[in-house]
C-alpha positions as CSV (number, residue, x, y, z in Angstrom):
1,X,-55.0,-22.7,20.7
2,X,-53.3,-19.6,21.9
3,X,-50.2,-21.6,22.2
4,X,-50.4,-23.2,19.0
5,X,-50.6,-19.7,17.2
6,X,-47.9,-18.0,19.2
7,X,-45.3,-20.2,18.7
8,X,-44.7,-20.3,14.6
9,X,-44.6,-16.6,15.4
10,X,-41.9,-16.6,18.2
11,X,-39.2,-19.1,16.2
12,X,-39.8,-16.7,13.4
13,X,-38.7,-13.9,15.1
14,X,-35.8,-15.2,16.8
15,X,-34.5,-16.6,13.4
16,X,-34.5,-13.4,11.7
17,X,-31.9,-11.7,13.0
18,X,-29.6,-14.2,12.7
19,X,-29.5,-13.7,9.0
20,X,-29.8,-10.2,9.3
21,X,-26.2,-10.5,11.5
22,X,-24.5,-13.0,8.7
23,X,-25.1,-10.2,6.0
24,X,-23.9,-7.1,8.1
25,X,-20.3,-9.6,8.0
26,X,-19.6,-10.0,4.1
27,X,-17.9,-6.3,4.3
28,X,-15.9,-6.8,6.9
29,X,-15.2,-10.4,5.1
30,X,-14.4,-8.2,1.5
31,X,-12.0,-5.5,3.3
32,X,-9.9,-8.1,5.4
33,X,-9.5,-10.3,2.0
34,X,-8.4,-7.2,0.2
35,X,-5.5,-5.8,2.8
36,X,-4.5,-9.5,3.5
37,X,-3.7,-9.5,-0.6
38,X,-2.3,-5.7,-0.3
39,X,-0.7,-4.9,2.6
40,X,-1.8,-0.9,4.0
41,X,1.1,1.8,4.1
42,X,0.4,3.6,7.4
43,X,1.2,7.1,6.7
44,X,1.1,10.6,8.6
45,X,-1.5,11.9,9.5
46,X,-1.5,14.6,6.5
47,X,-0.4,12.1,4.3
48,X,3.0,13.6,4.0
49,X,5.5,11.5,4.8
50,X,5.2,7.4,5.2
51,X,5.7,5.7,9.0
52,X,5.1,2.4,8.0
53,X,5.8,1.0,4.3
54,X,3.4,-1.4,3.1
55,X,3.0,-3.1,-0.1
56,X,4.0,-1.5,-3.5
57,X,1.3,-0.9,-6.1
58,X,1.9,-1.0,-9.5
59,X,-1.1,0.4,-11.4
60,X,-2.6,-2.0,-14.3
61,X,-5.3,0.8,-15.8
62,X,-4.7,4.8,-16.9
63,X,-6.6,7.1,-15.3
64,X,-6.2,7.6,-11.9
65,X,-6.4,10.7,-10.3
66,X,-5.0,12.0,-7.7
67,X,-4.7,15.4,-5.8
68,X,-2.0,17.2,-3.5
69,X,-2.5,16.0,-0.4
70,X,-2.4,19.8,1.2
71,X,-5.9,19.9,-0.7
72,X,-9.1,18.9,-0.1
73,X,-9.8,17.1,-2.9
74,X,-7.1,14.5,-1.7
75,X,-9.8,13.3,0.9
76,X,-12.9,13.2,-1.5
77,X,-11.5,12.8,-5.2
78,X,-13.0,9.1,-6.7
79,X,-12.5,7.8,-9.7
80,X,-14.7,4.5,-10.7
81,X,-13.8,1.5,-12.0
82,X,-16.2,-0.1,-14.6
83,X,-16.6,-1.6,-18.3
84,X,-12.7,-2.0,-18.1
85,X,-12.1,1.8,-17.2
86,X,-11.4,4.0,-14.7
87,X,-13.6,6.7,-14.9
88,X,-13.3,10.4,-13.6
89,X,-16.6,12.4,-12.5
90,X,-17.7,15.6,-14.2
91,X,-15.9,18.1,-12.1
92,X,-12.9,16.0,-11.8
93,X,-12.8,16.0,-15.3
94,X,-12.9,19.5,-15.6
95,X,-10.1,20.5,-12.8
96,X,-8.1,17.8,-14.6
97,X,-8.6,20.0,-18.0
98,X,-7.6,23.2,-16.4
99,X,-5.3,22.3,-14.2
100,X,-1.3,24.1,-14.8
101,X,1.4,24.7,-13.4
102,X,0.1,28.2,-11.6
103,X,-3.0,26.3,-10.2
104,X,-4.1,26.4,-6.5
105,X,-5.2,23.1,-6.8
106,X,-2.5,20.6,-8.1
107,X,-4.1,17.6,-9.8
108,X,-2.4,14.6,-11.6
109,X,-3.4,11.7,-13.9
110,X,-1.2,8.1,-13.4
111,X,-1.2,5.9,-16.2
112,X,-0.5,2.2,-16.4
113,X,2.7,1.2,-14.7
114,X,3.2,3.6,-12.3
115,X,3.6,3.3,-8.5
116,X,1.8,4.5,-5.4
117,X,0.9,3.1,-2.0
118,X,-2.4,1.5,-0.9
119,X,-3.3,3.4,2.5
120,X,-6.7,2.6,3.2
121,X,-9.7,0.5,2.3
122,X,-13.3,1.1,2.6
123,X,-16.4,-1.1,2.3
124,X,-19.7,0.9,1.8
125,X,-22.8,-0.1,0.3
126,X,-22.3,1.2,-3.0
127,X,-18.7,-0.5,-3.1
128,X,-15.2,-0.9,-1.8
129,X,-13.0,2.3,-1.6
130,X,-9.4,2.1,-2.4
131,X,-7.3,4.9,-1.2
132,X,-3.8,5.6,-2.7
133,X,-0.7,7.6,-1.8
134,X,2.3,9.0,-4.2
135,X,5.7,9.5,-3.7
136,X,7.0,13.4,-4.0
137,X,6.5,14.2,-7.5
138,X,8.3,17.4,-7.8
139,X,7.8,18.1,-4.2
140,X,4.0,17.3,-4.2
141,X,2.6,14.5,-3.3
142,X,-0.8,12.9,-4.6
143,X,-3.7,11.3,-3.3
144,X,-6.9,10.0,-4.4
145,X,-9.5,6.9,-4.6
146,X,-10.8,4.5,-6.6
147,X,-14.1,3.2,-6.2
148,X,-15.3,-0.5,-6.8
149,X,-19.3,-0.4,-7.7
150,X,-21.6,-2.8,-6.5
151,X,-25.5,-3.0,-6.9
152,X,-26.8,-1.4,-3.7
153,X,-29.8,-3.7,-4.2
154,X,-28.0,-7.0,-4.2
155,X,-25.3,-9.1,-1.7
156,X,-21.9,-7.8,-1.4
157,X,-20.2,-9.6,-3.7
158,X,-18.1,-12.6,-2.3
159,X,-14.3,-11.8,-1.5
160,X,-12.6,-13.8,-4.2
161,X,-14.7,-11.9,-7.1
162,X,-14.1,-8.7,-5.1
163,X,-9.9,-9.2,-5.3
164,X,-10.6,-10.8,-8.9
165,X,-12.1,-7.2,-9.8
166,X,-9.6,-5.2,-7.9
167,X,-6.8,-7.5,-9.9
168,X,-7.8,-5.9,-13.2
169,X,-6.7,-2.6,-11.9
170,X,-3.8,-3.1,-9.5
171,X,-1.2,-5.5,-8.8
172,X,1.8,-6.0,-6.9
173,X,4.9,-4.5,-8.0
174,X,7.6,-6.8,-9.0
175,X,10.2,-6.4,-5.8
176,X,7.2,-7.0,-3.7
177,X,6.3,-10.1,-5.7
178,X,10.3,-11.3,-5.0
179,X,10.1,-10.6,-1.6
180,X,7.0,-12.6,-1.2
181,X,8.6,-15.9,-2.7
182,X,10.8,-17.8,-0.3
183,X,14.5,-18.5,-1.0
184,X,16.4,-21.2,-2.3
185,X,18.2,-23.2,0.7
186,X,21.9,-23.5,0.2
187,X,23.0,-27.0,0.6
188,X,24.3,-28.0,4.4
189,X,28.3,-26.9,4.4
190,X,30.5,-29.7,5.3
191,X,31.9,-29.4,8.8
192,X,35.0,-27.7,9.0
193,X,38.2,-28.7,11.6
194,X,38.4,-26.5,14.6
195,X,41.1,-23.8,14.5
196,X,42.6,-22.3,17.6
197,X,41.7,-18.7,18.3
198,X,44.2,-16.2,17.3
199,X,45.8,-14.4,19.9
200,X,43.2,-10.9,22.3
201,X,44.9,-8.1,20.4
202,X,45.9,-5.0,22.4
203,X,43.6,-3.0,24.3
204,X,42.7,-0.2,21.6
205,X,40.2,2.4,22.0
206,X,36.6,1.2,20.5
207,X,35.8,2.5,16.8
208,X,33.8,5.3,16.6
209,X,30.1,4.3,15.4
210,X,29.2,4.3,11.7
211,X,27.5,7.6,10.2
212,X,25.9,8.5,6.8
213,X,26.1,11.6,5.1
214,X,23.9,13.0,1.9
215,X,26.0,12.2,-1.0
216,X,27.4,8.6,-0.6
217,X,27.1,6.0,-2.6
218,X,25.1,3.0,-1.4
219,X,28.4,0.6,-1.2
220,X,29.9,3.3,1.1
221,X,26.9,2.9,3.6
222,X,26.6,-0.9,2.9
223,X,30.2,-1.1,4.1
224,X,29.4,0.5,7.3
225,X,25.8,-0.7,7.9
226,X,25.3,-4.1,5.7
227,X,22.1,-5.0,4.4
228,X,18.9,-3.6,4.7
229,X,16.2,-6.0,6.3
230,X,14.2,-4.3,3.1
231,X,14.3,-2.7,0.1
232,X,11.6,-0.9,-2.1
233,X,12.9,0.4,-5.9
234,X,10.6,2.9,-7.5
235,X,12.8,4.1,-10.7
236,X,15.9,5.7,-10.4
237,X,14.9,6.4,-6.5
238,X,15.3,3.2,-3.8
239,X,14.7,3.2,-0.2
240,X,16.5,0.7,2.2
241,X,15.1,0.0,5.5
242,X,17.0,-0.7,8.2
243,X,15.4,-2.0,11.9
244,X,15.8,1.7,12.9
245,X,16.6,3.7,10.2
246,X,15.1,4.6,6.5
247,X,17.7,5.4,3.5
248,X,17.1,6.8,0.5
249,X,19.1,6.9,-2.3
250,X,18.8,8.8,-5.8
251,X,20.5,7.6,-8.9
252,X,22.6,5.2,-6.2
253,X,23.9,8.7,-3.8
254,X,22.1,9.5,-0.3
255,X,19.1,12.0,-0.4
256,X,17.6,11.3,2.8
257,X,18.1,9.8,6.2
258,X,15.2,9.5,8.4
């Protein structure tokens, strides 16, 4: 009889946990689904400056907003996305409403079509946590987060209906959308005749290697560099990667080298 009564009790136990580990998984399940979709930016440490460019992010909904990364805020401002809307809290509301041009605290509102990087994701039990990163907008760049709800009470909603929600409110922008599509296949070339190699030309002295300077046009570094393995056009500004080097251009001239 002891026997009998122990052993209900002992598969009981040892099945519980295994549920208990299945459910601890759907967050890591949500937060791989979502940066497989949109790929992260790696940035800086202070968030100044990119290392590793991820996916551009066009922005679908107004309201956004997002503080200089030299402040505090950067780390902590949320806005939350529900009933179609992204919604700022109370005191964001009210730095957003005073904020000027001689404030300490430099604050911004994006609207619908603008671009920013994705540079971290966070599952919690309240929601996922989408972190986003300007470009320098007069010298200052913004960050700030937008929040996903879920009902602490229930299941973390499945992946799909996770990205489905996070679709309403961002989307890839269109270069990224490009790149993502594979190219047409030129037809096979028909097989030419061999020619016979010209002639070694004299022993000259090796050309000096190519350089850049700020101010060029982008054909002028094209003709000394080629292509770019990437490129990433965010209005009149465009960055071209190259396997070692990161060029940006203004209005089609050199600003940067890095």
């Amino acid at each position: 009889m002891k026997w009998r009564f122990l052993a209900p009790a002992l598969v009981l136990t040892l099945s519980h946990p295994v549920v208990h580990a299945q459910s601890l998984d759907a967050p890591g399940a949500v937060k791989a689904a979502i940066e497989a979709k949109y790929h992260v930016t790696q940035a800086t440490a202070d968030y100044s400056d990119i290392v590793t460019a991820g996916d551009v992010i066009t922005l679908l909904k107004s309201g956004l907003v997002m503080y200089d990364v030299t402040s505090s805020n950067s780390r902590t401002g949320v806005v939350s996305y529900h009933d179609g809307k992204l919604n700022a809290g109370g005191m964001t509301r009210m730095m957003l409403a005073s904020s000027n041009p001689n404030s300490p605290v430099k604050v911004r509102q994006f609207v619908s079509g603008e671009k920013c990087w994705l540079v971290a994701v966070a599952i919690r039990n309240d929601g996922a946590y989408l972190t986003f990163l300007s470009d320098p907008i007069n010298d200052v760049r913004y960050m700030g987060s937008i929040k996903f709800p879920v009902d602490k009470k229930q299941p973390m909603p499945a992946p799909d209906a996770m990205l489905s929600l996070v679709a309403e409110v961002i989307a890839l922008a269109p270069q990224q959308q490009q790149d993502a599509q594979p190219a047409p296949q030129p037809a096979p070339a028909a097989p030419l005749a061999p020619i016979a190699p010209p002639p070694p030309p004299p022993d000259q002295p090796p050309a000096p290697p190519p350089t850049i300077s700020l101010g060029q046009t982008r054909d002028q570094v094209l003709a000394s560099f080629g292509q770019p393995v990437r490129i990433v056009q965010l209005g009149t500004k465009e960055i071209d990667f190259y396997k070692d080097m990161k060029v940006t251009y203004v209005n089609g001239k050199v600003t940067d080298v890095q």
